[in-house]
C-alpha positions in Angstrom: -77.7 -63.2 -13.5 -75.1 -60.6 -14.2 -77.4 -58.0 -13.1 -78.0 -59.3 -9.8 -74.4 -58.2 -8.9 -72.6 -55.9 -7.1 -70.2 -54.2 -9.7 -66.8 -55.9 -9.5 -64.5 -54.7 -7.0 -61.4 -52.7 -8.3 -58.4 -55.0 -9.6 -55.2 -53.9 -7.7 -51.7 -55.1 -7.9 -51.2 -55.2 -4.8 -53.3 -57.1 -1.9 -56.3 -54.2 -0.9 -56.7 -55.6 2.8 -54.1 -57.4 5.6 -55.1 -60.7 6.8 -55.5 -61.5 10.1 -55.0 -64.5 11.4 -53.1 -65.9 9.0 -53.8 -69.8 8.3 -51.7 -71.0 5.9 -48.1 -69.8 4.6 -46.1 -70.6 1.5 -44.0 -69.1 -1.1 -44.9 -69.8 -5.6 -41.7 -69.5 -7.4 -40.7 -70.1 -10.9 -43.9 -69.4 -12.2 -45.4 -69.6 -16.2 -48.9 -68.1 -16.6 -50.1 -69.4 -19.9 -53.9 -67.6 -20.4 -56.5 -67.9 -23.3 -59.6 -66.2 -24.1 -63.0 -68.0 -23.9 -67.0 -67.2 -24.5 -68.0 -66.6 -20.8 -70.8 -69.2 -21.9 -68.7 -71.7 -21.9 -67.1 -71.2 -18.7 -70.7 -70.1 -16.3 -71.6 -73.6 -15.9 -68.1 -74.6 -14.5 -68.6 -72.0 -11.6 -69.6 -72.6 -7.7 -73.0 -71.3 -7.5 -73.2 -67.4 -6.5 -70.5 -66.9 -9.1 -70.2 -65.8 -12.6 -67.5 -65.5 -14.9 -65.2 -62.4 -14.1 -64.8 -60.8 -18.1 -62.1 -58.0 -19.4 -63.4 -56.3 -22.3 -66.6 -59.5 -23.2 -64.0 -61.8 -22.5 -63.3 -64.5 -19.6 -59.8 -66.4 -19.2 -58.6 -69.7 -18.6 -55.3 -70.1 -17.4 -52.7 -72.5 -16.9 -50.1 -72.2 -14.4 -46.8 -74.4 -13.6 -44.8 -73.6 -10.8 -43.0 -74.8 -7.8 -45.0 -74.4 -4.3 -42.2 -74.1 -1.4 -42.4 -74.6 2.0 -46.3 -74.6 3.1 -46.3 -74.1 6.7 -49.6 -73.9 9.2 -50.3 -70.2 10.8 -46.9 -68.6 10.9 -44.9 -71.5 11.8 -42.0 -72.8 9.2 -43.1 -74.1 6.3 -42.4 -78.1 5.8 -39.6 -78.7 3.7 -40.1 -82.2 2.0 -44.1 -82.8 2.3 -44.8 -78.9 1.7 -42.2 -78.4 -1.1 -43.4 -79.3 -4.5 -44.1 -78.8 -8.5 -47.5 -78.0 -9.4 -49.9 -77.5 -12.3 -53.2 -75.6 -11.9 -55.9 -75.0 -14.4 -58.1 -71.6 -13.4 -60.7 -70.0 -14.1 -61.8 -66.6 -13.3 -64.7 -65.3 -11.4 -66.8 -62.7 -9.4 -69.6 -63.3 -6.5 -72.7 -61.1 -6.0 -70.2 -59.4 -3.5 -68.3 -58.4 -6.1 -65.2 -60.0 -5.1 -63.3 -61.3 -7.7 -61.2 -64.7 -7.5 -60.0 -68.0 -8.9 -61.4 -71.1 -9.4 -59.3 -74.4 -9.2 -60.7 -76.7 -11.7 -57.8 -79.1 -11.3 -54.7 -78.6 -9.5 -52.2 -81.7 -10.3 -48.9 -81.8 -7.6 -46.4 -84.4 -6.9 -46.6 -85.2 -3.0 -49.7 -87.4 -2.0 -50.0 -86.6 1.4 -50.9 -82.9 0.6 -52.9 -83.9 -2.2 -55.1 -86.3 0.0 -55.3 -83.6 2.9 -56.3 -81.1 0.3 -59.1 -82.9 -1.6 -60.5 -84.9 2.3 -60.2 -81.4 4.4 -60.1 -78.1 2.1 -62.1 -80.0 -0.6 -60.1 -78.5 -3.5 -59.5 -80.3 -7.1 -55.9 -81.4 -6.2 -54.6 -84.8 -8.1 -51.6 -86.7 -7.7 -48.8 -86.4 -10.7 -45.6 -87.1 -11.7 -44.0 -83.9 -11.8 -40.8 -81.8 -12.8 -39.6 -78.8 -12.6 -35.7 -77.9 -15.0 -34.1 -74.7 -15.5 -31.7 -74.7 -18.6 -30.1 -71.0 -18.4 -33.4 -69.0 -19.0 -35.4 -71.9 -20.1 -38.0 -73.4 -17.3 -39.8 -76.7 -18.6 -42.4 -77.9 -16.3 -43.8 -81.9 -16.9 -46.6 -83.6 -15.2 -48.4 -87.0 -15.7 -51.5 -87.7 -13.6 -51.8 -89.8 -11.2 -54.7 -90.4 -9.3 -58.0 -90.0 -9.0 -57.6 -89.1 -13.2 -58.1 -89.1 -15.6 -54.9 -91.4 -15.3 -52.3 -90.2 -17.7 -53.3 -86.7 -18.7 -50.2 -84.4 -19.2 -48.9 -81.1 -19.5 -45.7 -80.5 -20.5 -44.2 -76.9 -21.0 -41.4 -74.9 -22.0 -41.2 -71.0 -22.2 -37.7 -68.8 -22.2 -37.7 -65.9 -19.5 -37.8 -62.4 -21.6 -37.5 -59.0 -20.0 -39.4 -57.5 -16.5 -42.4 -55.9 -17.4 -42.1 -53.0 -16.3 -45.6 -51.7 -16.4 -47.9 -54.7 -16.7 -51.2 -54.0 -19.0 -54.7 -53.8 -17.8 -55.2 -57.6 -19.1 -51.8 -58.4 -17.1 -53.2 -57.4 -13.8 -56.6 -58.6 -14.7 -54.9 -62.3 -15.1 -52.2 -62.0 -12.2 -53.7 -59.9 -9.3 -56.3 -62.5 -7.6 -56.9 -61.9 -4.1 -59.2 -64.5 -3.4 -60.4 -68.5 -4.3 -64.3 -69.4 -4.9 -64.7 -72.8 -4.2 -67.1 -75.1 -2.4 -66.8 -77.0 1.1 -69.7 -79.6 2.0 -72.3 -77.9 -0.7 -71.4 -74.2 1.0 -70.1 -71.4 -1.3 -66.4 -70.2 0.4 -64.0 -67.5 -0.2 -60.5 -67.6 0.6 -58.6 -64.6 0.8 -54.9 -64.6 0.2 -52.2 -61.8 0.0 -48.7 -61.7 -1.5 -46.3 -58.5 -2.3 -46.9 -56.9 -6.8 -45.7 -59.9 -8.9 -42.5 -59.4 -10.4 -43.5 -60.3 -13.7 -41.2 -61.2 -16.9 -42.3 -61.4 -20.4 -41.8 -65.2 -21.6 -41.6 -67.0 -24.8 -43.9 -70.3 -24.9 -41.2 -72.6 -26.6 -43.5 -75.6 -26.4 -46.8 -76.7 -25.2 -48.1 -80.7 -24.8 -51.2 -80.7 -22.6 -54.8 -82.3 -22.5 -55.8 -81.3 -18.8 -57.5 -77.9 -19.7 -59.9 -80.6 -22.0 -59.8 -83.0 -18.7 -61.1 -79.8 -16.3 -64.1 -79.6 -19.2 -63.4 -77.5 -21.4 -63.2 -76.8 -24.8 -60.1 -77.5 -26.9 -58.4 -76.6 -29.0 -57.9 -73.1 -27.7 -54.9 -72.1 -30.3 -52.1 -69.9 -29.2 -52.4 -68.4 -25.6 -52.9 -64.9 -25.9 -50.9 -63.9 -22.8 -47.5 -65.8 -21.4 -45.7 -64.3 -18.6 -43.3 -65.8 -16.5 -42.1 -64.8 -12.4 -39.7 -65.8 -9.9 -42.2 -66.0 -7.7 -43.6 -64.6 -4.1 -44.3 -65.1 -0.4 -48.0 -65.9 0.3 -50.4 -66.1 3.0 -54.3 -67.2 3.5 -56.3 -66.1 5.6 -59.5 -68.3 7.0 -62.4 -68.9 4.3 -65.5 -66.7 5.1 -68.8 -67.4 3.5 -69.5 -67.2 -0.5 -71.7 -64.5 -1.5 
């Protein structure tokens, strides 16, 4: 229950604790954030348990994000080039533990390299799925594609398009809200886990969703249609590191 909770942990735009070790490196670039408002309802039963749905002003968020992951490397070695250098597609939701801590969850995270995607689902036990992917820039046009591959279901698709606008110079309450996520709730062989991660402020653009073909925000179990998203940014991207998971609250 909501009132079992600690209160909700500031948001912050910038990462409010250093990791140490690291575990994992990587850089996100070329990123669209496509977000839409839902009924908390809907979302609480898609949540590891010890969560609930993280809300800004009644409401709770599901996102979709395309982008290009570079260069995942192991502690703070160089990240691999070909089998750590991909597009992907992710589908979050948002949430908060009794700790208060707030996060992401992953409900499906589609990329174009198999290797990674089998590591990631056998070992770190996250959503991944293998796509066909793209990534094309056209001047300031980025259009992301992706057709699933495996497990499935086979042949859901996201395709986007959005024009890069302006830096925000000051993002919004609802901007941060959506963008500064310090932590992933998942779970790992029936165990709640956090996973903390760090990166420097988003540079963040406004962008221009010029067109939107997708049925894996209905294939992660939720409702659809969802309309218009109410919030689409678009960023270069950043440098990022994880730390080790630590227990779920």
């Amino acid at each position: 229950m909501l009132s079992e909770l600690a209160a909700p942990e500031p948001v912050t735009a910038e990462p409010p604790y250093s990791l140490a070790p690291v575990l994992l490196t990587q850089s996100w670039l070329d990123l669209a954030f496509l977000h839409w408002a839902v009924d908390p309802a809907e979302v609480a039963p898609l949540l590891p348990a010890g969560t609930v749905p993280d809300t800004f002003d009644g409401a709770t968020y599901v996102g979709l994000v395309a982008f290009r992951m570079h260069r995942v490397g192991w502690f703070k070695l160089p990240g691999i080039p070909y089998l750590g250098t991909f597009p992907e597609t992710n589908v979050r939701l948002y949430s908060v533990d009794s700790s208060g801590r707030r996060g992401v969850v992953f409900r499906s995270l589609d990329a174009s390299r198999l290797i990674p995607v089998a590591f990631a689902r056998a070992v770190v036990r996250l959503p991944y799925l293998w796509s066909r992917m793209s990534v094309r820039h056209d001047g300031d046009t980025v259009s992301y594609a992706s057709t699933r591959r495996w497990p499935g279901p086979r042949g859901a698709h996201c395709r986007i398009t959005v024009r890069k606008g302006a830096p925000v110079a000051a993002p919004t309450a609802l901007e941060h809200f959506l963008t500064a996520r310090w932590g992933l709730h998942h779970t790992v062989h029936g165990r709640p886990s956090y996973l903390h991660n760090a990166h420097p402020r988003w540079p963040l653009h406004r962008a221009e969703l010029l067109h939107l073909d997708e049925n894996v925000i209905a294939a992660a179990g939720l409702s659809t249609p969802l309309g218009q998203p109410v919030s689409v940014l678009y960023s270069p991207g950043v440098p990022v590191t994880f730390g080790r998971p630590t227990p779920g609250a």
